[in-house]
C-alpha positions in Angstrom: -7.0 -14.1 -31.3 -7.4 -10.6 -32.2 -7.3 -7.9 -29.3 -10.7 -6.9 -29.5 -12.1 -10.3 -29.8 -9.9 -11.2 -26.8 -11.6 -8.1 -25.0 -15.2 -8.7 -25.8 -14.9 -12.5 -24.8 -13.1 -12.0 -21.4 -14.0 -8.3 -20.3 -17.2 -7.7 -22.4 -16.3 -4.3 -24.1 -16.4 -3.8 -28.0 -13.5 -1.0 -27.7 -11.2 0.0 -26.2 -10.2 3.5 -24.4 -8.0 5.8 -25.4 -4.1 4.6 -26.0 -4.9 1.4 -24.8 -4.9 0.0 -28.1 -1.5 1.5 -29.1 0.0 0.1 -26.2 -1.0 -3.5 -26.0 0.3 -3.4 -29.8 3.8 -1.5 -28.5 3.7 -4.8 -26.4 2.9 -7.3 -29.1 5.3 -6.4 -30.8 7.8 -7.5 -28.3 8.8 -3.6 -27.1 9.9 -2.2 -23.7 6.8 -0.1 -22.9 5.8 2.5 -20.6 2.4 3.3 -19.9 1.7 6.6 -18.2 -2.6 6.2 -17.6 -4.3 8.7 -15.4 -6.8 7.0 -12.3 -9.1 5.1 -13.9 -7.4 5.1 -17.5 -7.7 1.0 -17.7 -4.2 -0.1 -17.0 -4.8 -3.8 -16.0 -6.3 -4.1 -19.4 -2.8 -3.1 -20.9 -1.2 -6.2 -19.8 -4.0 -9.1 -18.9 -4.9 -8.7 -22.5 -1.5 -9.7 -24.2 -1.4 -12.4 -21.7 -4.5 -13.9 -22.5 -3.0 -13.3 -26.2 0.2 -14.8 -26.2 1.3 -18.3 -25.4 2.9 -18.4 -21.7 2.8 -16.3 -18.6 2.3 -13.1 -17.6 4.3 -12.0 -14.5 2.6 -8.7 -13.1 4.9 -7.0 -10.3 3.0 -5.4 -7.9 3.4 -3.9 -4.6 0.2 -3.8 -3.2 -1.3 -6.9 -1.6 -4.9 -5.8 -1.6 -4.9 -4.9 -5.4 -3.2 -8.3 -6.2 -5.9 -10.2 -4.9 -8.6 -7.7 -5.9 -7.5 -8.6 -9.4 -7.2 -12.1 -9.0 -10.4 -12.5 -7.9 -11.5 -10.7 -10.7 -9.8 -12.7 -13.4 -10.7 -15.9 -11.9 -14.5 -14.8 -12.1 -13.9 -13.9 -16.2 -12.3 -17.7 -16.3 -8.8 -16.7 -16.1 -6.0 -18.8 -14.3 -4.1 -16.5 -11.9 -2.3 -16.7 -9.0 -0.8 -14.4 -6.2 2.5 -14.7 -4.4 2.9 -12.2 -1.4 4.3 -11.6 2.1 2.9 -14.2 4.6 2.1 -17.1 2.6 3.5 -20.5 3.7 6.5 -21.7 1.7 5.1 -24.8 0.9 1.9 -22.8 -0.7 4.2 -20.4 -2.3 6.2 -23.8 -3.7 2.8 -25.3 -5.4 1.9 -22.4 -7.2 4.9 -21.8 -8.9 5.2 -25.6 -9.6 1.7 -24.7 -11.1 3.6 -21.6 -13.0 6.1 -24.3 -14.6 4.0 -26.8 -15.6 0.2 -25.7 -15.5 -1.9 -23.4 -17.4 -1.5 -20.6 -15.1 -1.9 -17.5 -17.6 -0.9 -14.4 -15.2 1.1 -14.6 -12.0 0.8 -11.4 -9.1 3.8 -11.4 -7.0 5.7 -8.6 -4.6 8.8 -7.2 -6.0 10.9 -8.5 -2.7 9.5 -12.1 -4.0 11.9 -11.5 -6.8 15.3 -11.9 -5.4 14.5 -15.4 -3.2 16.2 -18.8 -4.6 12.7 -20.3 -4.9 11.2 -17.9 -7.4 14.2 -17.3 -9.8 14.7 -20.9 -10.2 11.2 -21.3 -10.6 11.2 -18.4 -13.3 13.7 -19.9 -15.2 11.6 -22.8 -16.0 8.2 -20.6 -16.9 6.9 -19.4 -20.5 6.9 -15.5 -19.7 5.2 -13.9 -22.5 5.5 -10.4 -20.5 6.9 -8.8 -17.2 4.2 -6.2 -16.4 5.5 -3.7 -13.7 2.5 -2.2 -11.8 2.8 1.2 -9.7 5.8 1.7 -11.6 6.9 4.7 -9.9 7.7 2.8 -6.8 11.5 1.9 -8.9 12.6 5.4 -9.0 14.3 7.4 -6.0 12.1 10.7 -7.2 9.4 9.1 -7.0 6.5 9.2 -4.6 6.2 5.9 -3.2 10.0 4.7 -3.9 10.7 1.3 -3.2 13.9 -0.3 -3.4 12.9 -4.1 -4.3 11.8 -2.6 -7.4 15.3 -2.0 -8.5 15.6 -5.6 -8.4 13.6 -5.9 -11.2 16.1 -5.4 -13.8 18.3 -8.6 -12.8 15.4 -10.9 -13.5 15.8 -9.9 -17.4 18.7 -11.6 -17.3 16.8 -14.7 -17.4 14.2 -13.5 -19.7 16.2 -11.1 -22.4 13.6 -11.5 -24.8 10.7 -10.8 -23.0 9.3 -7.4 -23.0 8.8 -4.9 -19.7 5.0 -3.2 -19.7 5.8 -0.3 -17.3 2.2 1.3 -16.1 1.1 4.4 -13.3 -1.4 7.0 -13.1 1.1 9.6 -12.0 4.6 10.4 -12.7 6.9 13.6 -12.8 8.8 14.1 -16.3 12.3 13.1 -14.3 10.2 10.2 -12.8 8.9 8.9 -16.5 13.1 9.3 -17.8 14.4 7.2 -14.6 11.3 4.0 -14.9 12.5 3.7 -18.4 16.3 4.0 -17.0 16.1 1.4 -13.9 13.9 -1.0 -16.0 17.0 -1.1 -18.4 14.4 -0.5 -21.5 16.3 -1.0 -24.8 15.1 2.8 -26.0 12.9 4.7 -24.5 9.0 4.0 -25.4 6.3 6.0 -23.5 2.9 6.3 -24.4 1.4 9.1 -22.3 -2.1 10.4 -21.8 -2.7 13.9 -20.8 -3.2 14.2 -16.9 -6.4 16.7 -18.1 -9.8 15.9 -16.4 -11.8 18.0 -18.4 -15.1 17.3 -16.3 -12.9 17.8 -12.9 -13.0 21.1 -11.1 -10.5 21.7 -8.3 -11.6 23.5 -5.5 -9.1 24.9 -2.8 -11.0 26.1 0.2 -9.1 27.9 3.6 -12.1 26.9 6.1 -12.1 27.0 9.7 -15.1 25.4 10.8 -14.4 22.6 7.9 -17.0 19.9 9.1 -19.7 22.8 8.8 -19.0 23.3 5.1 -18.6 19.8 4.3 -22.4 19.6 5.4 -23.5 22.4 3.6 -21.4 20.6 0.6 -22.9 17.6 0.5 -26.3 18.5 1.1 -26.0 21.4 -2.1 -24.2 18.4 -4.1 -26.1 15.7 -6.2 -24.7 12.0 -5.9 -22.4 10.4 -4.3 -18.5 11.0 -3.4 -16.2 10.1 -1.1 -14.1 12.2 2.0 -10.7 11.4 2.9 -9.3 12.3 6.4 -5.6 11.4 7.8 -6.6 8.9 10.9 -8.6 6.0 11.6 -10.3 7.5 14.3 -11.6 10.4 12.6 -13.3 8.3 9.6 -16.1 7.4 12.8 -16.3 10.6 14.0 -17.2 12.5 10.4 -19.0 9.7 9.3 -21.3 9.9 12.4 -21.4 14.0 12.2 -22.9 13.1 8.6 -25.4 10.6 9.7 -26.6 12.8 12.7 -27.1 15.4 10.3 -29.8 13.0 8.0 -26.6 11.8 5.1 -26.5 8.1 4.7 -22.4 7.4 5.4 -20.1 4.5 6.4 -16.3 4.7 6.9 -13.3 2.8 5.8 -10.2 2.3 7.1 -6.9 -0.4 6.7 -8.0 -1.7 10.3 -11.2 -2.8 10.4 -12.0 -6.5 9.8 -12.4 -7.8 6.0 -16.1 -8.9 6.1 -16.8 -5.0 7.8 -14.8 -3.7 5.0 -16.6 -5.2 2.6 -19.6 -4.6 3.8 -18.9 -0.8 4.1 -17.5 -0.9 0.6 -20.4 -2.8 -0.9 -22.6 -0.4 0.7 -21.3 2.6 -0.6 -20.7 0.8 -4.1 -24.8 0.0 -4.7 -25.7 3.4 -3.4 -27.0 2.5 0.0 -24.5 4.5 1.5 -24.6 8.1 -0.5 -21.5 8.6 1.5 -17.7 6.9 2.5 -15.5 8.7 4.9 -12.2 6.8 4.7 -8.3 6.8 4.8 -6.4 6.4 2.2 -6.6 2.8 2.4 -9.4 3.5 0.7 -10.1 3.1 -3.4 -7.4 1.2 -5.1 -9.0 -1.5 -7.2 -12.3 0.9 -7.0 -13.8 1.6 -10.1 -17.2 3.5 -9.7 -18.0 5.6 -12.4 -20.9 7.6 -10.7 -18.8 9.1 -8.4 -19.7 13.5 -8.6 -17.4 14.1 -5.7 -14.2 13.9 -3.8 -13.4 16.0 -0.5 -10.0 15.7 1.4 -10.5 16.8 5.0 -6.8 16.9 5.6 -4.2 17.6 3.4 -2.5 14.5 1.2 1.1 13.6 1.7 1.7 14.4 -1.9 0.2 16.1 -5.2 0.7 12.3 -7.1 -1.0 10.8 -4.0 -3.7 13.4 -4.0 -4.2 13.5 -7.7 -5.0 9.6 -7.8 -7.5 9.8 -4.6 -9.5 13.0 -6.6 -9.0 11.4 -9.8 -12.1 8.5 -8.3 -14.5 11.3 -9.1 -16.4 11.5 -12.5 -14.9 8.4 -14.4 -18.1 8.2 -16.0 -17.1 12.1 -17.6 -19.6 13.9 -15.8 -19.1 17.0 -13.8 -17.5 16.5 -10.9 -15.6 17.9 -7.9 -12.6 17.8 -6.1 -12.3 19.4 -3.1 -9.7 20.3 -0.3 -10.8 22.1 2.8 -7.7 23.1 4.8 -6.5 25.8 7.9 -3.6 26.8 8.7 -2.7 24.1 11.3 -3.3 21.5 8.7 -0.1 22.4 7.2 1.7 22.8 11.0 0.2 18.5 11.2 1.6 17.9 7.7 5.3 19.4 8.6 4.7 17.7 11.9 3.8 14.4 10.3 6.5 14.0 7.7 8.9 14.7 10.9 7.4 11.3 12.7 7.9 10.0 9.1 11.3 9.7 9.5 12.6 8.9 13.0 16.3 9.2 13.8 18.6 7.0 12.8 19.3 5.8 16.6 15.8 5.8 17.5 15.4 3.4 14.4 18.1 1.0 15.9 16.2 1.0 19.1 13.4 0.0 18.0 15.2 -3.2 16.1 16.1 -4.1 19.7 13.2 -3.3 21.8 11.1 -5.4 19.0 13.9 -8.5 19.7 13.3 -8.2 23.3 10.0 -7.7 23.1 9.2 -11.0 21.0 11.5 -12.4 22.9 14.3 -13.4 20.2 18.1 -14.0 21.0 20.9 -12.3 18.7 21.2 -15.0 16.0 18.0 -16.6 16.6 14.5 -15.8 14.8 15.1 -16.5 11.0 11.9 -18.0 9.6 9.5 -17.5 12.6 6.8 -15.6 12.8 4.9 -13.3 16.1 1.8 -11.9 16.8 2.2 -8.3 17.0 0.3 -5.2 19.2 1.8 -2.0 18.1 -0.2 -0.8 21.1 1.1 -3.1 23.9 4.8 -3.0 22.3 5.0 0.4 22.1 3.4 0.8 26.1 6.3 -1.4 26.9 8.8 0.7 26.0 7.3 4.2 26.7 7.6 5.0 22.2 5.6 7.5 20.3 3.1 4.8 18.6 3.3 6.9 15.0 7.0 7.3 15.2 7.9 3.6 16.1 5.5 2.6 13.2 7.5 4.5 10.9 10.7 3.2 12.2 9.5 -0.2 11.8 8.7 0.2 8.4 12.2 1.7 7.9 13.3 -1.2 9.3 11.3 -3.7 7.1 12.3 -1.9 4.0 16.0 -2.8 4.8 15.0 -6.9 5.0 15.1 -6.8 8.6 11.6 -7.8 9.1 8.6 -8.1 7.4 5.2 -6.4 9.4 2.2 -7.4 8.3 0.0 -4.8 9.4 -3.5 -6.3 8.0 -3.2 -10.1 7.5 -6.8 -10.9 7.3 -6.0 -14.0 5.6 -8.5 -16.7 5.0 -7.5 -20.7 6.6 -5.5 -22.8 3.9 -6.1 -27.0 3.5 -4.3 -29.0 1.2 -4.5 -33.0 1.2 -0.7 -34.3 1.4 -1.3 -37.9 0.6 -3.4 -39.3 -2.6 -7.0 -40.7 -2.7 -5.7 -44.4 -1.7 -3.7 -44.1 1.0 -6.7 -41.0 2.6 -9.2 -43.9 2.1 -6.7 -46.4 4.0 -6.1 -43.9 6.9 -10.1 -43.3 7.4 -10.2 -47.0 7.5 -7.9 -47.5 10.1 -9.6 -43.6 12.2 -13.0 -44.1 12.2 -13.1 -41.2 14.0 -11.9 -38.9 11.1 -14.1 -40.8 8.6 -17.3 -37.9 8.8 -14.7 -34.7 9.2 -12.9 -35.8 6.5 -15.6 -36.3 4.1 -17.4 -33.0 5.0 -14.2 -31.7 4.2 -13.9 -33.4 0.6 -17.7 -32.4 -0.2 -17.5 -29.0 0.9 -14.4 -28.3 -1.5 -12.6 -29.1 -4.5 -9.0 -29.5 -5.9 -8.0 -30.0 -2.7 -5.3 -32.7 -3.8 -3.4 -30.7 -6.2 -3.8 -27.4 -4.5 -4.7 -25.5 -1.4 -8.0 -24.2 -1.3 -9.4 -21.7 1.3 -11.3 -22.9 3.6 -13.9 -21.9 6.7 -13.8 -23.6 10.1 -16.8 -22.0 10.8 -18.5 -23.3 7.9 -17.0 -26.8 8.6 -18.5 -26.7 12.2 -22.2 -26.6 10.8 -21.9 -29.2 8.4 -20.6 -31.7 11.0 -22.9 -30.5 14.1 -19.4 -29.5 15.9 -18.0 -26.5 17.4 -15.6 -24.3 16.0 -12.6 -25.5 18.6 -13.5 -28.8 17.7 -12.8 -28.2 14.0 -9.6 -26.5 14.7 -8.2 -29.1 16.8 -9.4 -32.0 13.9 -7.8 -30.2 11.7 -4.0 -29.6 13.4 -4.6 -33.3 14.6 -4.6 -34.5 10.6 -1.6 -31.8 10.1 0.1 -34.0 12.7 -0.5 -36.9 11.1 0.8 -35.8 7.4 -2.7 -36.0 6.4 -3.1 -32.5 5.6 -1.3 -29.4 4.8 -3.7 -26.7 7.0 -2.9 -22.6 7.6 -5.1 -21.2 10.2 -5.5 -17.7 9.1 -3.9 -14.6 10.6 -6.4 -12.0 11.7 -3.8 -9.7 13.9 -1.0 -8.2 12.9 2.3 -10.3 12.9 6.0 -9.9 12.3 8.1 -12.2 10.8 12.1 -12.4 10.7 13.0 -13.2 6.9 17.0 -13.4 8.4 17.9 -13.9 12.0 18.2 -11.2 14.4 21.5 -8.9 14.4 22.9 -6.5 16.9 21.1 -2.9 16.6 24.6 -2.2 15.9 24.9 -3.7 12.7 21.5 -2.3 11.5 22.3 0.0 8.1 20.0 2.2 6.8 20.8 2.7 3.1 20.8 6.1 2.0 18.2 4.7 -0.7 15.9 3.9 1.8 16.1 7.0 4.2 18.4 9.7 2.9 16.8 10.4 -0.5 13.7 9.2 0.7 13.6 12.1 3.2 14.9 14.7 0.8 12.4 13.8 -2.0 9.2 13.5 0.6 10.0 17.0 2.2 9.9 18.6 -1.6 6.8 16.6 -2.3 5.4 17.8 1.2 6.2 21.9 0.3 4.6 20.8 -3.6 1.5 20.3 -1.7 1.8 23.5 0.8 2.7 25.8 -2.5 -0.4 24.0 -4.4 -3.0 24.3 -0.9 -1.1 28.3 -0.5 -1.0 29.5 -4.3 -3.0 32.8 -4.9 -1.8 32.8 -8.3 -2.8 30.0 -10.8 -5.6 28.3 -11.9 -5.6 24.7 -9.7 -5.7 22.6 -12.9 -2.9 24.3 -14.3 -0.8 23.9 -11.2 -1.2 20.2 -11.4 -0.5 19.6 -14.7 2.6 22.2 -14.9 3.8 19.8 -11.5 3.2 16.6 -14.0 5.1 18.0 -16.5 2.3 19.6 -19.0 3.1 23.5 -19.2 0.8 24.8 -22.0 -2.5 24.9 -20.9 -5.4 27.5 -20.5 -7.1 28.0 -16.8 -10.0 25.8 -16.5 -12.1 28.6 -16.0 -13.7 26.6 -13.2 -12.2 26.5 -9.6 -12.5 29.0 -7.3 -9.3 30.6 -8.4 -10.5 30.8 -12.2 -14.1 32.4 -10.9 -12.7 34.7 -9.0 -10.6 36.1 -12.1 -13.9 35.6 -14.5 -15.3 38.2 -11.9 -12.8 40.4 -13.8 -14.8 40.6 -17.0 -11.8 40.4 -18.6 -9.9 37.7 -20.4 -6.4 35.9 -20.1 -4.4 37.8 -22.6 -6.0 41.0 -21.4 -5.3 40.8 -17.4 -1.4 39.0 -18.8 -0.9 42.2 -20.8 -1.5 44.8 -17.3 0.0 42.8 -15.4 3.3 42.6 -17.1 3.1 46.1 -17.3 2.1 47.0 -13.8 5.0 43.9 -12.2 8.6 45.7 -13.1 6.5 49.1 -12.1 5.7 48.0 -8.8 9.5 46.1 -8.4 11.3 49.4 -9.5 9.5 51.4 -6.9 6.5 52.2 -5.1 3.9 53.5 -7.3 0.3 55.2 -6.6 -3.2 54.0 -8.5 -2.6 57.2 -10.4 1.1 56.3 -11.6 0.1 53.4 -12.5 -3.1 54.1 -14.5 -0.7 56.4 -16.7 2.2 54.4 -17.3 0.0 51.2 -18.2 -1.8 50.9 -21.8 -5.1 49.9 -21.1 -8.7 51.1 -19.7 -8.6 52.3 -16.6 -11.2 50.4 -14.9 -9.4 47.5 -16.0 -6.4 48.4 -14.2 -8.2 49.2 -11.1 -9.5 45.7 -11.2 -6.3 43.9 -11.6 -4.5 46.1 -9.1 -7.7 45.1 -6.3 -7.0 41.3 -7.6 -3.2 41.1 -6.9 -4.3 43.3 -3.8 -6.5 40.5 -2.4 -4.4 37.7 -4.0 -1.5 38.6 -1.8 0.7 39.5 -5.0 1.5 43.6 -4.1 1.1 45.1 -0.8 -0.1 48.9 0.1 1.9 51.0 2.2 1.6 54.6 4.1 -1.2 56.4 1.3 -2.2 54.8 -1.4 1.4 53.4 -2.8 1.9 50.2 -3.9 5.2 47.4 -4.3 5.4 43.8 -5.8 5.9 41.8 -2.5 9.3 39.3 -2.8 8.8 35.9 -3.1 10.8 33.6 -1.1 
């Protein structure tokens, strides 16, 4: 089927975007590919087209649960077979679906890059038709990279078992070393990237010092036109600008990684169909999100990194209408950003003392553990043992990256039922439990397939249709779990930790330097990127953010409040370039006065005055004593 016949039928466009075309070829013709698409570029196209192409399965790495079964969803709504494997899933469920993989007609397969490396899946693989391995977020495999995750090295074995099937490599951001080390770990036969320009033509970037920030985020949205979204740091302070927004006549909601799924969702929705002008969130907030309509972005606190902040202002104007994106800082927002990548990496012994506490907490012998699975309150845990809630979260995370543990944070997962036994000996067992007879019926009415797979289901639901209460349903249903009748998940709404090997002595714990030493050396670079980008006097902010991806020839945008500043000028580039290369080895040789410098420097003298008040109040030269000047050092 030809590609754009394949993308009218399934996604209902008659073209596609730029470079999308070129790579889905690259792929079809059986090449290692890398895709480098800014936010909102269409990357999921780049791979769920081939697969619906090409005979077999597409297996789509991916470490981001939400997004997995965001796109899921999605594809099974365009009637396309997929399937999700991720942390907290039941073995037996994980088992079924990759039977399903072998044997069905499953077309594209989501799983977790730690999902690689267990027995089950790479016998499992070995079996499937893979037509492509599509490696989402594919920064995550390199140690420069923002988000670096070690299971993604893994990826490379698997080709062992599939050395003819090609690697799609896709993100929206990525640093030139970044783009020559995906290409490197993913063991790509020659290097093959197909890059769009990070360029957001319609995008201005705005970089505001404000003291009083709430204030001017008011008078910002209320001069704006549409809608847009603001991104704070904590969970707590989505509520608290949200309702400063409402009190103030703007029609907000808030978002945030720990409210409940159906409040979520609502909020989202909300926001999505315009009812809500406004979403204050985390950064929990817009993967999967495609809103065109979106004229705004404003960070309230300053992003971890530029690649992080450049895909959260990168939601604004996908539709390729004016738009901003704005950061609204103070000085102390730079003191919280040093102070928070400090709680981001705990010592080494604190680490180790966590592993222990969490043992004794849950209640765990040494050697005991493997398999099982706790309820977990941070809160409560960390109370217990008199820890810094932000820095034992982090050190738990360091501690789940090794293998140690796997923390579910925000299960929200929805009940699981699958029949065990076929139609015959079901009817035979109602015969002989009259009891069951109604439940079970209810049960086989209400939902479908539930003999060849599981199938979500809700006990609330179930209670209306049989006149019963929701602790009635629950215990029905572990009763016919007892009795081999049924295969049935009640879903986890609180956090929980899980022990994916038994538990070791702190002792033993190593922390790889893959997973904290270069971690820690590459995220306090990243961190001073974003204090030099929030701090620069001295460059246009869209050239600073494409020089930082790796793009160094391009004009100012003429747009932020840098570039209007210098338009104030009344000059242009080559023009200021031309005094200021004259005035720079002046001012570093010695100090110089106006009137030295108006005679040694080739142009118009009010034009010199002008550039030597710019660099004045850009922080570039500094006045001493009367009237002389010097180029201040930069560190």
């Amino acid at each position: 089927m030809p590609l754009r016949t394949t993308l009218l039928k399934y996604w209902g466009y008659n073209k596609f975007r730029p470079m999308q075309e070129d790579i889905i070829q690259s792929v079809m013709d059986g090449k290692d590919t890398l895709a480098l698409l800014p936010t909102g570029g269409g990357k999921s196209i780049c791979f769920q087209v081939p697969a619906m192409i090409k005979p077999g399965i597409c297996v789509v790495i991916s470490p981001l649960i939400a997004l997995m079964k965001d796109q899921v969803e999605n594809l099974i709504k365009k009637g396309i077979k997929a399937k999700a494997i991720y942390s907290g899933m039941h073995p037996r469920e994980i088992e079924m679906i990759l039977n399903n993989c072998v044997y069905g007609d499953i077309k594209l397969l989501y799983v977790s890059p730690e999902r690689l490396q267990t027995d089950m899946f790479k016998e499992h693989l070995k079996k499937m038709n893979v037509n492509l391995i599509a490696v989402d977020e594919a920064h995550c495999i390199s140690q420069w990279g923002y988000d670096f995750r070690p299971p993604y090295l893994q990826i490379k074995e698997i080709k062992q078992y599939l050395p003819n099937v090609p690697i799609l490599a896709l993100t929206a951001t990525a640093t030139p070393d970044v783009v020559d080390d995906i290409q490197l770990q993913l063991g790509f036969k020659q290097n093959n990237l197909f890059q769009k320009s990070f360029e957001r033509k319609n995008l201005t970037y705005f970089v505001l010092n404000k003291e009083d920030k709430l204030s001017y985020l008011l008078r910002t949205v209320q001069k704006l036109n549409g809608c847009g979204i603001v991104y704070v740091r904590s969970r707590k302070k989505t509520i608290e600008v949200a309702n400063f927004l409402i009190k103030n006549g703007i029609k907000t909601g808030y978002y945030h990684a720990g409210l409940e799924a159906k409040i979520r969702n609502d909020q989202q929705n909300l926001w999505m169909n315009n009812r809500n002008r406004i979403i204050v969130a985390t950064n929990a907030f817009g993967m999967g999100i495609d809103k065109p309509d979106v004229r705004f972005v404003v960070h309230l606190d300053l992003p971890d990194t530029l690649e992080a902040y450049f895909q959260e202002a990168g939601r604004a104007g996908r539709d390729e209408l004016d738009s901003k994106a704005i950061i609204l800082y103070e000085k102390a927002d730079i003191i919280a950003l040093r102070q928070n990548f400090e709680n981001s990496y705990p010592e080494k012994e604190f680490i180790k003392n966590v592993y222990l506490s969490l043992g004794n907490y849950l209640k765990i012998p040494e050697g005991g553990g493997k398999d099982l699975g706790f309820e977990f309150d941070l809160r409560d845990f960390c109370d217990h043992f008199h820890f810094n809630i932000p820095i034992a979260y982090n050190a738990l995370k360091f501690i789940e990256k090794e293998g140690y543990i796997s923390f579910i944070e925000d299960p929200n997962t929805t009940s699981l039922l699958h029949f065990t036994i076929n139609k015959e000996d079901l009817y035979r067992f109602q015969i002989a439990n009259p009891s069951t007879d109604n439940f079970i019926k209810t049960i086989l009415r209400s939902y479908g397939g539930v003999f060849t797979d599981f199938v979500k289901i809700s006990e609330r639901e179930i209670a209306k249709r049989t006149n019963a209460d929701e602790d009635k349903v629950e215990k029905m249903l572990d009763y016919l779990s007892k009795m081999q009748i049924i295969s049935y998940y009640k879903a986890k709404k609180k956090p929980y930790i899980s022990y994916p090997i038994q538990r070791i002595s702190e002792n033993d714990i190593f922390l790889s330097k893959e997973n904290y030493d270069f971690r820690k050396i590459n995220a306090e670079k990243k961190m001073n990127a974003v204090i030099d980008y929030v701090s620069s006097a001295n460059r246009c902010h869209q050239q600073f953010l494409l020089f930082y991806f790796g793009e160094c020839n391009n004009k100012r945008c003429g747009k932020c409040d840098f570039c209007l500043e210098r338009n104030k000028m009344e000059m242009n580039e080559v023009e200021f370039n031309f005094i200021v290369n004259q005035i720079k080895p002046l001012l570093k040789l010695k100090y110089q006065t106006v009137e030295e410098l108006v005679q040694k420097t080739d142009a118009e003298e009010d034009k010199v005055m002008k550039v030597i008040q710019w660099l004045l109040d850009n922080d570039k030269i500094e006045k001493v004593d009367y009237m002389q000047f010097f180029w201040k050092a930069r560190k």
